[in-house]
C-alpha positions as CSV (number, residue, x, y, z in Angstrom):
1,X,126.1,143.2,109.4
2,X,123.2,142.2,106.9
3,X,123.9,138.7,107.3
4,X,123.1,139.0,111.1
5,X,120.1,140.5,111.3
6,X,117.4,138.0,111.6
7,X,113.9,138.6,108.8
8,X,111.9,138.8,112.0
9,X,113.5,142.2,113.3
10,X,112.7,143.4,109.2
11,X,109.3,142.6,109.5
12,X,108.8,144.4,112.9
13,X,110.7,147.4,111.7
14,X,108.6,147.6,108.2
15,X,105.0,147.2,110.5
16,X,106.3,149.7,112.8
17,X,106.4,152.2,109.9
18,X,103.7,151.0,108.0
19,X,101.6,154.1,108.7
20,X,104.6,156.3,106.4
21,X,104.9,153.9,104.1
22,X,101.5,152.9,102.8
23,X,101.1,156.8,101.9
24,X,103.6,156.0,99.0
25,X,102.2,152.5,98.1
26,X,98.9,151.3,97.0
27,X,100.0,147.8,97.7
28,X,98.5,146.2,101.3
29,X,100.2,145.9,103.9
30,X,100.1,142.0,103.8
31,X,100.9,141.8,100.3
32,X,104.3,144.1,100.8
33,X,105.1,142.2,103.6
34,X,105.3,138.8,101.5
35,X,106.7,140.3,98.7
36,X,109.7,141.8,101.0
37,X,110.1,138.2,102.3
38,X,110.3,136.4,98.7
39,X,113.2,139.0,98.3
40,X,115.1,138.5,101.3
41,X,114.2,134.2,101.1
42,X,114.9,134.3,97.8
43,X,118.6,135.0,97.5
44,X,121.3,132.1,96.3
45,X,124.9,132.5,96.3
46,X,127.8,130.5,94.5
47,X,130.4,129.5,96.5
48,X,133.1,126.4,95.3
49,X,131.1,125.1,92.7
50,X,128.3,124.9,95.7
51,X,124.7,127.1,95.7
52,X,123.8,128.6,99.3
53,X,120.6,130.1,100.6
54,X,120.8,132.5,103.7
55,X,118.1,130.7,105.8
56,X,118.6,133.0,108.9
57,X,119.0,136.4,107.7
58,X,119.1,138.7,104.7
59,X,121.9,138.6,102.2
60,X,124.6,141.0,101.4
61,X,124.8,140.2,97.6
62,X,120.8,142.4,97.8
63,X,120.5,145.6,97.1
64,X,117.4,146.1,99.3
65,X,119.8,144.6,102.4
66,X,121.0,147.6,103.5
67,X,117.8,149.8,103.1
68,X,115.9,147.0,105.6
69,X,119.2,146.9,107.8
70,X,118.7,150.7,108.5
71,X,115.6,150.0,109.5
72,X,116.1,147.2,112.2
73,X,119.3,149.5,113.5
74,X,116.8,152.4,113.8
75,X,114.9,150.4,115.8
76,X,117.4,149.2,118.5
77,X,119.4,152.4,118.6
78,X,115.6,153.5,119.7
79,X,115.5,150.7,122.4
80,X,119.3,151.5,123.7
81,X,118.7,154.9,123.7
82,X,115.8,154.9,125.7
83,X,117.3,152.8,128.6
84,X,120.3,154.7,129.1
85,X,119.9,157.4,131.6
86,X,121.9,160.3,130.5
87,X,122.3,163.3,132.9
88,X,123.6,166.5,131.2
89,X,124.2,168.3,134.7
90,X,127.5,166.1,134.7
């Protein structure tokens, strides 16, 4: 899943919560914003002999993947929800 979620949708999802998370960080916004993007750009992997970068989206072999990936999910289980037209007096 981490490997198709493009760094785009992270960054939305982190600015969309910014508000929550700058109570818990004296960093700026800006500056967290970079530093979340040297982590995800900055992730190699070994494969036949060969080193990869993900270009496209965040890697699996991170620990932070999954954390960001709960995010962007949050995010479009949000958008989903709130298009579907649910009526409980079925």
């Amino acid at each position: 899943m981490y490997t198709n979620i493009p760094i785009e949708l992270v960054t939305k999802s982190i600015e969309k919560r910014w508000e929550y998370i700058s109570q818990k960080t004296s960093i700026p916004k800006k500056e967290f914003l970079d530093v979340i993007s040297l982590i995800i750009n900055s992730t190699y992997f070994k494969f036949d002999n060969k080193f990869f970068k993900h270009i496209f989206s965040m890697s699996m072999e991170s620990p932070l993947s999954s954390v960001l990936a709960n995010l962007v999910i949050q995010d479009l289980e949000e958008i989903i929800f709130s298009n579907i037209n649910i009526n409980s007096s079925e």
